[in-house]
PyMOL CGO cylinders between C-alpha atoms (Angstrom):
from pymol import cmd
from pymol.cgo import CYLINDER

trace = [
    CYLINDER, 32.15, 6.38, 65.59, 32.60, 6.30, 69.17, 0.3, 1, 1, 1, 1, 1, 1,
    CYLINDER, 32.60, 6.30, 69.17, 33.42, 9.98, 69.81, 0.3, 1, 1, 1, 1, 1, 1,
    CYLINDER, 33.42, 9.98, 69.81, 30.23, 11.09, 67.95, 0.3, 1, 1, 1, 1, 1, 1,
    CYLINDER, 30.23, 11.09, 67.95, 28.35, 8.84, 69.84, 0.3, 1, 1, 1, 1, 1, 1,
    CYLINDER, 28.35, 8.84, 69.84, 29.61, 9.89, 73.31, 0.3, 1, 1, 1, 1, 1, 1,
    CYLINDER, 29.61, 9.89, 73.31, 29.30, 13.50, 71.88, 0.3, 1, 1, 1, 1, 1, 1,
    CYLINDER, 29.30, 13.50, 71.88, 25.46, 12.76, 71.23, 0.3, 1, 1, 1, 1, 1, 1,
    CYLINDER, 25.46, 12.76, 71.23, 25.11, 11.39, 74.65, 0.3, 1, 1, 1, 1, 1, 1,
    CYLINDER, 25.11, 11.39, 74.65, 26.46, 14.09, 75.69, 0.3, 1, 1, 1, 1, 1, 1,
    CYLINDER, 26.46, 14.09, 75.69, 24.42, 16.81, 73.61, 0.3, 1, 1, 1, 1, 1, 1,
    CYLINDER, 24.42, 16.81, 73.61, 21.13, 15.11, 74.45, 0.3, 1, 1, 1, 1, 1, 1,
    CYLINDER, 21.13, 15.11, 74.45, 21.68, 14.31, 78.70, 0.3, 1, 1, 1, 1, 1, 1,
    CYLINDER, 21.68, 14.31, 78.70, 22.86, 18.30, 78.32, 0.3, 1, 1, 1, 1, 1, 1,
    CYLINDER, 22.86, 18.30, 78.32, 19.61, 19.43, 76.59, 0.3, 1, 1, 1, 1, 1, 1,
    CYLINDER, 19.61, 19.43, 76.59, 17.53, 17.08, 78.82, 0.3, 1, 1, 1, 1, 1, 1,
    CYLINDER, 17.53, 17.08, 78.82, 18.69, 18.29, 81.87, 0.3, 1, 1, 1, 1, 1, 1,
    CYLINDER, 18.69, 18.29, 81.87, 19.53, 22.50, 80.36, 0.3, 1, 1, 1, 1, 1, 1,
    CYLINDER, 19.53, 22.50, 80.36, 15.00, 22.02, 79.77, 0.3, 1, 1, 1, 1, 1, 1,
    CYLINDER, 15.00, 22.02, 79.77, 14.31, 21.24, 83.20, 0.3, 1, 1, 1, 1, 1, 1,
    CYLINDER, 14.31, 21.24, 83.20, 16.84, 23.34, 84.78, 0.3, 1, 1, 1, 1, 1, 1,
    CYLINDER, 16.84, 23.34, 84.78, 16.09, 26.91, 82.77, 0.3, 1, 1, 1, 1, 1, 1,
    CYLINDER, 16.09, 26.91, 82.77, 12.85, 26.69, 84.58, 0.3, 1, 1, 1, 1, 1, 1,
    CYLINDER, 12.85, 26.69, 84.58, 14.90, 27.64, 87.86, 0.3, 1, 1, 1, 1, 1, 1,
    CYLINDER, 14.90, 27.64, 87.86, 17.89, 28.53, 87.04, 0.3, 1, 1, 1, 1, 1, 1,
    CYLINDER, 17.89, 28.53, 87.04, 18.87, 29.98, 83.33, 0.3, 1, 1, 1, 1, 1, 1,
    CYLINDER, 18.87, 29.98, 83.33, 22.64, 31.00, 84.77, 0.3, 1, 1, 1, 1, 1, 1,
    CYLINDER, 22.64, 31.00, 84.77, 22.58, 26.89, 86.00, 0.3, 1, 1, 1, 1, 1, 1,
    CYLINDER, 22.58, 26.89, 86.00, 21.28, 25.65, 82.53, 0.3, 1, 1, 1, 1, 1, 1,
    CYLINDER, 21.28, 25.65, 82.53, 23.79, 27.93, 80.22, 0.3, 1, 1, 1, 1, 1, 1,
    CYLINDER, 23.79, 27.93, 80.22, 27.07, 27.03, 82.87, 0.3, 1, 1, 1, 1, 1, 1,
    CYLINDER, 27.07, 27.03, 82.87, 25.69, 23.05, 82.14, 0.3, 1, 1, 1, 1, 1, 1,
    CYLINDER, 25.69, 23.05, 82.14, 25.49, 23.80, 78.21, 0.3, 1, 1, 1, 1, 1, 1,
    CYLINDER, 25.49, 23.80, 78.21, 29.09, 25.60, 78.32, 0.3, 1, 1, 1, 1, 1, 1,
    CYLINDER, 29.09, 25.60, 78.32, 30.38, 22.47, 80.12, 0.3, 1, 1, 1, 1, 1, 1,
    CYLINDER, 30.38, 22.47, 80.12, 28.81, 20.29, 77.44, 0.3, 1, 1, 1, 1, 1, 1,
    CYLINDER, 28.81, 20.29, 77.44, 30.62, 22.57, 74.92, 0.3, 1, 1, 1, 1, 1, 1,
    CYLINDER, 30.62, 22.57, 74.92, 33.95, 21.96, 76.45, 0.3, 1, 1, 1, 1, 1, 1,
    CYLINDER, 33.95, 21.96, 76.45, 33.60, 18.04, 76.74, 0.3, 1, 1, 1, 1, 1, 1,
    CYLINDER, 33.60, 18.04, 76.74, 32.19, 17.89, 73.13, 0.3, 1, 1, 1, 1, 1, 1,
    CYLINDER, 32.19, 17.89, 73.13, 34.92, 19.83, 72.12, 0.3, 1, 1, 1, 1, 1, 1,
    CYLINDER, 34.92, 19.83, 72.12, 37.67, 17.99, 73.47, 0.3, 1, 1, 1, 1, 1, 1,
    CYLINDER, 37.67, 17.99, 73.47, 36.33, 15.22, 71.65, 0.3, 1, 1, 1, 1, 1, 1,
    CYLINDER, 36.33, 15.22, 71.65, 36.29, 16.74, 68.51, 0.3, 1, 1, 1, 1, 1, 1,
    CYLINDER, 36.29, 16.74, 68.51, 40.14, 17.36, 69.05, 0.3, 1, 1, 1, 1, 1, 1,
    CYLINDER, 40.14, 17.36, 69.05, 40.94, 13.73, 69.45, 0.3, 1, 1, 1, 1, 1, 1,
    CYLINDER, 40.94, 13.73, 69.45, 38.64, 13.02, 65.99, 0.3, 1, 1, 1, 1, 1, 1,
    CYLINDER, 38.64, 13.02, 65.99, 40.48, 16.07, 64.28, 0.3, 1, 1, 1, 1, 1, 1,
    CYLINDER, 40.48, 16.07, 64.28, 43.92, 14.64, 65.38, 0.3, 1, 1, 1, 1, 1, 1,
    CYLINDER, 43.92, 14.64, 65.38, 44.13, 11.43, 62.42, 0.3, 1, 1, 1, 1, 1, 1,
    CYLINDER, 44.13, 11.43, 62.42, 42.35, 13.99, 60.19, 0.3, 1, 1, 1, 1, 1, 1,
    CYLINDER, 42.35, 13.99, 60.19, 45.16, 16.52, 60.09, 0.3, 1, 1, 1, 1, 1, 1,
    CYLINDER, 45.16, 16.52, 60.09, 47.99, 13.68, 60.76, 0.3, 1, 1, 1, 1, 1, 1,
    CYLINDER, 47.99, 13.68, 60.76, 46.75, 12.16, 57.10, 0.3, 1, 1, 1, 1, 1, 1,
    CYLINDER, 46.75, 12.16, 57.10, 46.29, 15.52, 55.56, 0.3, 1, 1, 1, 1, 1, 1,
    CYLINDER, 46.29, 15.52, 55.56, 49.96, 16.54, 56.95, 0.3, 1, 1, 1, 1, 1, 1,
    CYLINDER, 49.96, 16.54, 56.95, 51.42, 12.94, 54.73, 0.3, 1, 1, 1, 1, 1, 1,
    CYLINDER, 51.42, 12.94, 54.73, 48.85, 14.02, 51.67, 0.3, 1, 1, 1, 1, 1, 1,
    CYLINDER, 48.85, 14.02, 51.67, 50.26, 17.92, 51.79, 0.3, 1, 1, 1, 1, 1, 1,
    CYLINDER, 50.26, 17.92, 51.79, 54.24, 15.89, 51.88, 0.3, 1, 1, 1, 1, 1, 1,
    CYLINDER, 54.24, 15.89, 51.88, 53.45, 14.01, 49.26, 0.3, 1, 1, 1, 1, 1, 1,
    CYLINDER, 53.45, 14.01, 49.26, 51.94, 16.39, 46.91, 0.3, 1, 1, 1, 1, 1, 1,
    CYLINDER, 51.94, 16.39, 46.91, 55.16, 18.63, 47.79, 0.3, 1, 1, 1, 1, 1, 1,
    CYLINDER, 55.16, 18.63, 47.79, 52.86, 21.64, 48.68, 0.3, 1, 1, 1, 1, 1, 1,
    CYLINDER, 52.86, 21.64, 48.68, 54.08, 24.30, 51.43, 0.3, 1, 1, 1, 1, 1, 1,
    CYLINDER, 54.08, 24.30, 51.43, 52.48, 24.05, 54.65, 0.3, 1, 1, 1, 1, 1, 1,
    CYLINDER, 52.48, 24.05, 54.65, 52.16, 28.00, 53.91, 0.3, 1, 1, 1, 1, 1, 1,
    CYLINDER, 52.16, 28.00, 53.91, 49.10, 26.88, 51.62, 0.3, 1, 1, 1, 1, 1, 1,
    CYLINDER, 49.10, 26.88, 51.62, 47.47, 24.37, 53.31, 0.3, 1, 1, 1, 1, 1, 1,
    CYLINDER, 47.47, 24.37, 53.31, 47.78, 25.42, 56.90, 0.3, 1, 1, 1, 1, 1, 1,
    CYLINDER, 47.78, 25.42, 56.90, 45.26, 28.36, 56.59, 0.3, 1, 1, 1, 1, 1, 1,
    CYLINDER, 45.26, 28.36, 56.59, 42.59, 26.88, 54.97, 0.3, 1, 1, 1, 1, 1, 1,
    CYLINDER, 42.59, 26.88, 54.97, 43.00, 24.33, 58.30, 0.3, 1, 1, 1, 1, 1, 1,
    CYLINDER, 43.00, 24.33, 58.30, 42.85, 27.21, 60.82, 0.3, 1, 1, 1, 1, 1, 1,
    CYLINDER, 42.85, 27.21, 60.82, 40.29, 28.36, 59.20, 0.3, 1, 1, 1, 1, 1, 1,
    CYLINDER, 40.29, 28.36, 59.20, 37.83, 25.25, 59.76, 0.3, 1, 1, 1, 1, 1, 1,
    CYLINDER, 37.83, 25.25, 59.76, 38.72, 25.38, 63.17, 0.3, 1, 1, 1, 1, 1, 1,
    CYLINDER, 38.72, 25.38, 63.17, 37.93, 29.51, 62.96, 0.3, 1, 1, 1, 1, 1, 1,
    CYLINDER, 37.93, 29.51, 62.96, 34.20, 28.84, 61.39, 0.3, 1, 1, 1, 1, 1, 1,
    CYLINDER, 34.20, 28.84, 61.39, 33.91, 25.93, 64.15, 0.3, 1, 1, 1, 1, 1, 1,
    CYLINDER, 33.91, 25.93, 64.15, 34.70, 28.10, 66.95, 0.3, 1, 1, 1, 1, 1, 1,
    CYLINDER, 34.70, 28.10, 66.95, 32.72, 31.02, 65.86, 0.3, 1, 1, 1, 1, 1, 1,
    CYLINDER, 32.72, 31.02, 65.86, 29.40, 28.76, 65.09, 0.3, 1, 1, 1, 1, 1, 1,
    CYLINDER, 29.40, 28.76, 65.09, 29.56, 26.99, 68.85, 0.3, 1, 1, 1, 1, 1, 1,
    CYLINDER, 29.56, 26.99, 68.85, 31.16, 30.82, 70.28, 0.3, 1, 1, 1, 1, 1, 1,
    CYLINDER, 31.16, 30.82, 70.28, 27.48, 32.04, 68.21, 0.3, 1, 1, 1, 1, 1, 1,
    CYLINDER, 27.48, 32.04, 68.21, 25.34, 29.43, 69.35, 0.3, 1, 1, 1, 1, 1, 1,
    CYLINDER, 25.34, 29.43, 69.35, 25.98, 29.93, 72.55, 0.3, 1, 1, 1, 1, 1, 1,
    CYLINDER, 25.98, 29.93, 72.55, 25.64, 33.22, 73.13, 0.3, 1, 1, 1, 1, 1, 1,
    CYLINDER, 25.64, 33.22, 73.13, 22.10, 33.10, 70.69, 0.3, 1, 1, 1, 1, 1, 1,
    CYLINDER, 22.10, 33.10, 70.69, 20.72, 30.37, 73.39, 0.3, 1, 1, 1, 1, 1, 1,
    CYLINDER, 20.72, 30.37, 73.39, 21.61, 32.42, 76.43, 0.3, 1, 1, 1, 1, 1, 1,
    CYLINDER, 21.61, 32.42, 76.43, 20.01, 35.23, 74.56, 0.3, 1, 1, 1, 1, 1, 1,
    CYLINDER, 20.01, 35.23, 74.56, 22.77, 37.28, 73.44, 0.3, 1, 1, 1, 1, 1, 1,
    CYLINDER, 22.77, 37.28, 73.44, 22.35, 37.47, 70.19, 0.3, 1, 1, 1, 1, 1, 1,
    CYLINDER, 22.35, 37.47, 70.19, 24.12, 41.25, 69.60, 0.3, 1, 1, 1, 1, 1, 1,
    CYLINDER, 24.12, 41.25, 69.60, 27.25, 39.25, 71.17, 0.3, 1, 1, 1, 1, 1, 1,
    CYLINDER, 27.25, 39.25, 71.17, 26.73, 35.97, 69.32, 0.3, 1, 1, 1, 1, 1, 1,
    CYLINDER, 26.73, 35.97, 69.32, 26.88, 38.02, 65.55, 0.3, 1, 1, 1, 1, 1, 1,
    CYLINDER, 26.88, 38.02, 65.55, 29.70, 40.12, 66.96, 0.3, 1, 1, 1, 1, 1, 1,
    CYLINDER, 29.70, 40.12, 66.96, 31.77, 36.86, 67.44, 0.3, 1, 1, 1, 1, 1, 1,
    CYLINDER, 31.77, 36.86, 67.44, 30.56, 36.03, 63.89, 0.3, 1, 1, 1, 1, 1, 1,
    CYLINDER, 30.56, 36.03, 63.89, 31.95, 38.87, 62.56, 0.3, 1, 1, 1, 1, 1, 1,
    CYLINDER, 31.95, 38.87, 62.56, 35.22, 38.92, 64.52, 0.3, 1, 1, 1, 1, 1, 1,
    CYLINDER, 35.22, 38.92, 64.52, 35.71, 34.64, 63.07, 0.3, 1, 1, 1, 1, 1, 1,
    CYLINDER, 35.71, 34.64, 63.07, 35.10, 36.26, 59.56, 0.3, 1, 1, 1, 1, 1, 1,
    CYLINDER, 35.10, 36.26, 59.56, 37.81, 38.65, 60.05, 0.3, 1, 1, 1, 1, 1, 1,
    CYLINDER, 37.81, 38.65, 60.05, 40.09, 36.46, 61.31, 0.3, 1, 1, 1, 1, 1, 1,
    CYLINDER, 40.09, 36.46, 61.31, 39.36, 34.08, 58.64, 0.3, 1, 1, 1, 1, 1, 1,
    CYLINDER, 39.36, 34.08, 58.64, 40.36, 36.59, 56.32, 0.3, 1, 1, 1, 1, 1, 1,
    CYLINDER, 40.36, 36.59, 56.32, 43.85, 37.85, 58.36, 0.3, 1, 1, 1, 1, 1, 1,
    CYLINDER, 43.85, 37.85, 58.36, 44.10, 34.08, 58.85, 0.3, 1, 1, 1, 1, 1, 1,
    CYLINDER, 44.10, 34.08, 58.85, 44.36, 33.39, 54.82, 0.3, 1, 1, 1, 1, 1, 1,
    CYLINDER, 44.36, 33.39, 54.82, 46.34, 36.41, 54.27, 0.3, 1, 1, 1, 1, 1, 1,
    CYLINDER, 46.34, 36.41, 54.27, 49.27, 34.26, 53.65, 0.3, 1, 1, 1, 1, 1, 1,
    CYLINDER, 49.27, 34.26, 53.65, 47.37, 31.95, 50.71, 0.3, 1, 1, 1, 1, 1, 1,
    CYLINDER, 47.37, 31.95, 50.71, 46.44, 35.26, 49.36, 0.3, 1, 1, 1, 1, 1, 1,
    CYLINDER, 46.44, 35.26, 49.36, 49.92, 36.87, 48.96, 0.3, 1, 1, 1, 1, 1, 1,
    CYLINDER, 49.92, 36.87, 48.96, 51.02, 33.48, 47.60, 0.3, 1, 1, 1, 1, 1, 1,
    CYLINDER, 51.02, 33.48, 47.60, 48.31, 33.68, 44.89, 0.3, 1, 1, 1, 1, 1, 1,
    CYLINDER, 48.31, 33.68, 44.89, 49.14, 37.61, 44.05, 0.3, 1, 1, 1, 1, 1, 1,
    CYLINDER, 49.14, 37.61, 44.05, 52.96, 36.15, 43.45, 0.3, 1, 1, 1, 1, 1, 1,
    CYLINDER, 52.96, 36.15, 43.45, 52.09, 33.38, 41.57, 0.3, 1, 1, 1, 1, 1, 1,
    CYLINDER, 52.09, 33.38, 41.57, 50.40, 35.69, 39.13, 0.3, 1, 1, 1, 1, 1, 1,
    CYLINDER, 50.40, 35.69, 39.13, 52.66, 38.40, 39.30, 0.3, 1, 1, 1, 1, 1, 1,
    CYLINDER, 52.66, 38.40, 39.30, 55.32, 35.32, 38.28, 0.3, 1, 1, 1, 1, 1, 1,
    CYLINDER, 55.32, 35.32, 38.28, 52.89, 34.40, 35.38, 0.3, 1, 1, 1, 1, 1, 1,
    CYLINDER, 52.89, 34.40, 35.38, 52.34, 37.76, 34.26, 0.3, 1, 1, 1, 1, 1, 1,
    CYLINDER, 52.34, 37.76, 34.26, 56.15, 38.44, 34.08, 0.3, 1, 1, 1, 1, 1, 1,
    CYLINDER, 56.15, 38.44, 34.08, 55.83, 41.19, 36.14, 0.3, 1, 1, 1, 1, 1, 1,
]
cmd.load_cgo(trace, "trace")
């Protein structure tokens, strides 16, 4: 509860202060926005980090391979990225560059999972006898 509050504080004292400042100075206001990015982010780590520890035990005690549950992780942390990468770029005005890193967190989504994939194409091939 704490981290999304100080990431709140954050987010609003950054888009207080990103309003008064694009008036002067739009490089100033999207270098103060990035630097929100980065502190809200390294909050989010610290929440993730008892998220994945207790997913880690549930994945041991279900006896599943970290082969199938480590993509669909990365690939959280892929879409995350990609929306804040997007979001930023859209605000600054970039939006050509913003759906290019949209596209390039969908691809690497997909390369990401590549691994569950193959796993699923085995299981089959194991069910199909083939």
């Amino acid at each position: 509860m704490t981290g999304l509050l100080q990431a709140t504080v954050i987010g609003i004292v950054t888009v207080l202060l990103t309003a008064m400042l694009k008036k002067n100075s739009h490089e100033l206001a999207l270098l103060l926005t990035l630097a929100a990015c980065v502190l809200i982010g390294l909050l989010l780590v610290q929440l993730a980090e008892p998220v994945i520890e207790f997913l880690a035990k549930l994945r041991n005690i279900a006896g599943l391979d970290k082969t199938l549950t480590e993509p669909m992780l990365k690939t959280i942390g892929i879409g995350l990225i990609t929306q804040i990468g997007a979001t930023v770029c859209s605000d600054a005005g970039e939006n050509a560059v913003a759906r290019l890193i949209e596209v390039c967190g969908g691809i690497l989504a997909l390369y990401i999972s590549l691994p569950l994939m193959e796993a699923v194409l085995s299981l089959i091939d194991t069910m199909s006898g083939g």
